[in-house]
N, C-alpha and C positions, 0 to 999 in steps of 0.2 A: 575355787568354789566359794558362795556365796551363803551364807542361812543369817534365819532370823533368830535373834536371842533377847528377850526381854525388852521388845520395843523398837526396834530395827535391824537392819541387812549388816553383819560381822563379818568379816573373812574370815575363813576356819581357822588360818592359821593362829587369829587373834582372838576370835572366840572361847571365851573363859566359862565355864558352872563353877561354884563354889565346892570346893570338896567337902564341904558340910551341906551339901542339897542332900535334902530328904529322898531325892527319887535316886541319889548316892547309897547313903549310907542304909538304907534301912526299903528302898523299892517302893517308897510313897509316891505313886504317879499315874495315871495314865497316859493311855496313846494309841494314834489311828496310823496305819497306811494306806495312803490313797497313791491309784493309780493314775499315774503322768504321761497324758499320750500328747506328742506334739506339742507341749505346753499347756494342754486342757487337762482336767482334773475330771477322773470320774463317780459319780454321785456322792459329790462332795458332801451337798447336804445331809445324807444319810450319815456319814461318818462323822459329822460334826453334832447332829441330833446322840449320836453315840459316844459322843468325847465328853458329853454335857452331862449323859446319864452315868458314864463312868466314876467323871467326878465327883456327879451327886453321892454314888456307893459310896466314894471312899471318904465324904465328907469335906472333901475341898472346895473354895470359891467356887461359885460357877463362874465358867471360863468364860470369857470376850469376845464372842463368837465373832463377832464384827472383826476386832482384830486376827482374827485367827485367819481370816478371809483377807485379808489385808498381808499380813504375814504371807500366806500360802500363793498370793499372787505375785508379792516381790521376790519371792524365791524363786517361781516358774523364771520371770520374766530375766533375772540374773543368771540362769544356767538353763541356758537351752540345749535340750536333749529329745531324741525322737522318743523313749521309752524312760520312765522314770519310777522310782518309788519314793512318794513323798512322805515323812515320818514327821507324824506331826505328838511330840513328845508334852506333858504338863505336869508338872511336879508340887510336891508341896514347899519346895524352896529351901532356903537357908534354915537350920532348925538345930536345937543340942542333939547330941550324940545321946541316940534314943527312940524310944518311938514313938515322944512326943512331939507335936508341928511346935515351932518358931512363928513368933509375930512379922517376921519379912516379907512375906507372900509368897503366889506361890513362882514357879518357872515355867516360861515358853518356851521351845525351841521348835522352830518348822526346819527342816533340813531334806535334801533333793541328790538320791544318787542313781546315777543310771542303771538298767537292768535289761534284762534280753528277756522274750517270751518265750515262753514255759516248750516244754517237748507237747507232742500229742497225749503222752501217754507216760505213767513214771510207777516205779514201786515201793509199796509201804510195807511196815514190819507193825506189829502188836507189842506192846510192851507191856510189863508185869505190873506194873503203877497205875494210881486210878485217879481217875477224876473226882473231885470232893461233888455232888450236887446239892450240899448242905451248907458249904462254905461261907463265909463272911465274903469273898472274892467271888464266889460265882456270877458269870453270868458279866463281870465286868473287865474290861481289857486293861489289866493294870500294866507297868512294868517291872511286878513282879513276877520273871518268867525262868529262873533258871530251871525249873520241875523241866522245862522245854526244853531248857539247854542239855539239857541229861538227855533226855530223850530223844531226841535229833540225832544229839554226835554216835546214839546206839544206831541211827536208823543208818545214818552213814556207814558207820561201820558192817551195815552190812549191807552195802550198794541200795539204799533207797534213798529218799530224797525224802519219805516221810515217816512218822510214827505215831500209831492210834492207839486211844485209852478207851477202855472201860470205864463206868462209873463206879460208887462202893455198893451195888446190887449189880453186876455183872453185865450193866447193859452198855451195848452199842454206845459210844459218846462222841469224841471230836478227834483229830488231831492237835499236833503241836501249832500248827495256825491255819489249819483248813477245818472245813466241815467236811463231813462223809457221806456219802448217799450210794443204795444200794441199790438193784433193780432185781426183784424176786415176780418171779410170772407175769414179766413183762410190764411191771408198775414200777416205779419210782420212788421209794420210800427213804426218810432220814429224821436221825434221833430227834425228840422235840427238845426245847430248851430245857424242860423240864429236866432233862436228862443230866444237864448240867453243864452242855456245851454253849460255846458262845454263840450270841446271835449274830452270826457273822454276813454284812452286807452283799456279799454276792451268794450266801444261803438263801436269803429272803427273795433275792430277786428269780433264782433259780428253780426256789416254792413256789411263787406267783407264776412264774412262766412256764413252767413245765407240769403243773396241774400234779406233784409232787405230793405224798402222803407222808405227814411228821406222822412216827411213828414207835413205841418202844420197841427196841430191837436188841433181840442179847447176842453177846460177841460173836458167836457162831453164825449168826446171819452173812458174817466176809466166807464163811466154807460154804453156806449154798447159795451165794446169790450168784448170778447170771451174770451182771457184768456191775463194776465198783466204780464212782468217780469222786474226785475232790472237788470243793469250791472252796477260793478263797481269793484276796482284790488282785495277786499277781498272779494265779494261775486259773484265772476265770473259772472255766468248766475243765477240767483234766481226766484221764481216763488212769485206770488202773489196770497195770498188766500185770502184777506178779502181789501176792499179799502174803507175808512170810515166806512158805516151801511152795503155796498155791500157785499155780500160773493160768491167769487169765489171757488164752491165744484171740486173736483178733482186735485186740484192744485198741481203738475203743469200739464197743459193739454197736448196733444199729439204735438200742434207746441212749447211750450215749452220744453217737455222734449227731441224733437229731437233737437231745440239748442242747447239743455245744455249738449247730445253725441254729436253734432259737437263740438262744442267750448272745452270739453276737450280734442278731438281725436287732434284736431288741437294745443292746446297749448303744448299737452304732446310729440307731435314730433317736435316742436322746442321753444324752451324757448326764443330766442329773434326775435320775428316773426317781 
């Protein structure tokens, strides 16, 4: 395998970060994952508009976007694979031990591992932890993500694949890397950003296209909604069969499965929507 690190294509094996990079020590960075079909990238553009604005949050360079596009295509073209996730990482570089930046600048890395597509259908857990929607972080994809890592390996633990927060007023928020949408009386509805969750690239497109109502929604909206799904770049539109002890039979139901033919009728005739 092949990635790009600060300027060209490195072998992994010889691909070095500095143990003093800021997105090391201290989770000064962001980062997109874009989905890799056949070597094409989908809505790239979007995730690169959002790698920019991330940056902007946390106060780093704005990134190279030119390069970035550059990077992301020597990496497809060096490791071809039918399905991929491409992780396109940026940091604030070499810096003292601290959580002050260093004058170095900051770090690229694009990297490309393969991945299989998602089941129809998967199940999520609630967890006792919340979403800040007040945060210095919200709203931007850092990778500062262990609060995730916590919360995932609960969700594992009890056979799902995902795990959904609350915000600190008790509403409806995100998952660990999916957005949520719920269907009550046969509508479509999902937390607004306001809420504190990310604006995540296959939410938006999922809003648009499915005539979707952002919505404040408190936790209990997963006990009477009708039928649950996820978005998020690798599991496109997902369906929810099981939420904690709840069990969603049929999953995914009739306003899910007609999202999940919109959403690929729509992505499949333009890949950078």
């Amino acid at each position: 395998m092949k990635l790009w690190l600060d300027g060209g294509l490195r072998d992994i094996e010889s691909a070095r970060v500095s143990v003093l990079d800021h997105g090391l020590t201290v989770g000064d960075g962001v980062f997109e994952t874009v989905k890799a079909v056949d070597g094409r990238l989908f809505a790239l553009t979007r995730h690169l508009d959002r790698l920019a604005r991330s940056a902007h949050g946390l106060g780093l360079p704005e990134p190279d976007l030119d390069e970035v596009r550059r990077a992301c295509a020597a990496v497809l073209d060096a490791n071809p694979m039918p399905l991929g996730r491409l992780r396109i990482t940026y940091t604030g570089g070499i810096s003292p031990l601290g959580s002050d930046r260093g004058e170095h600048g900051p770090t690229l890395v694009v990297a490309l591992g393969e991945t299989s597509r998602r089941a129809d259908s998967t199940a999520v857990i609630t967890v006792p932890w919340t979403r800040n929607e007040r945060g210095a972080l919200t709203g931007l994809k850092t990778t500062s993500y262990a609060e995730n890592v916590v919360a995932l390996a609960r969700a594992h633990q009890q056979g799902a694949s995902e795990a959904l927060f609350a915000n600190t007023v008790g509403q409806l928020c995100e998952g660990t890397g999916s957005n949520v949408f719920v269907v009550l009386d046969g509508e479509i509805h999902t937390p607004p950003v306001a809420s504190g969750c990310l604006a995540g690239i296959t939410r938006a497109l999922a809003v648009e296209w499915t005539g979707t109502h952002e919505t404040d929604l408190p936790l209990d909206a997963l006990e009477r909604a009708d039928e649950i799904f996820l978005t998020s770049t690798l599991r496109d539109i997902q369906a929810v069969h099981r939420v904690d002890d709840r069990e969603l039979p049929g999953a995914p139901g009739p306003v899910t499965a007609k999202a999940m033919r919109i959403f690929d009728e729509r992505a499949g005739d333009d890949l950078d929507p």
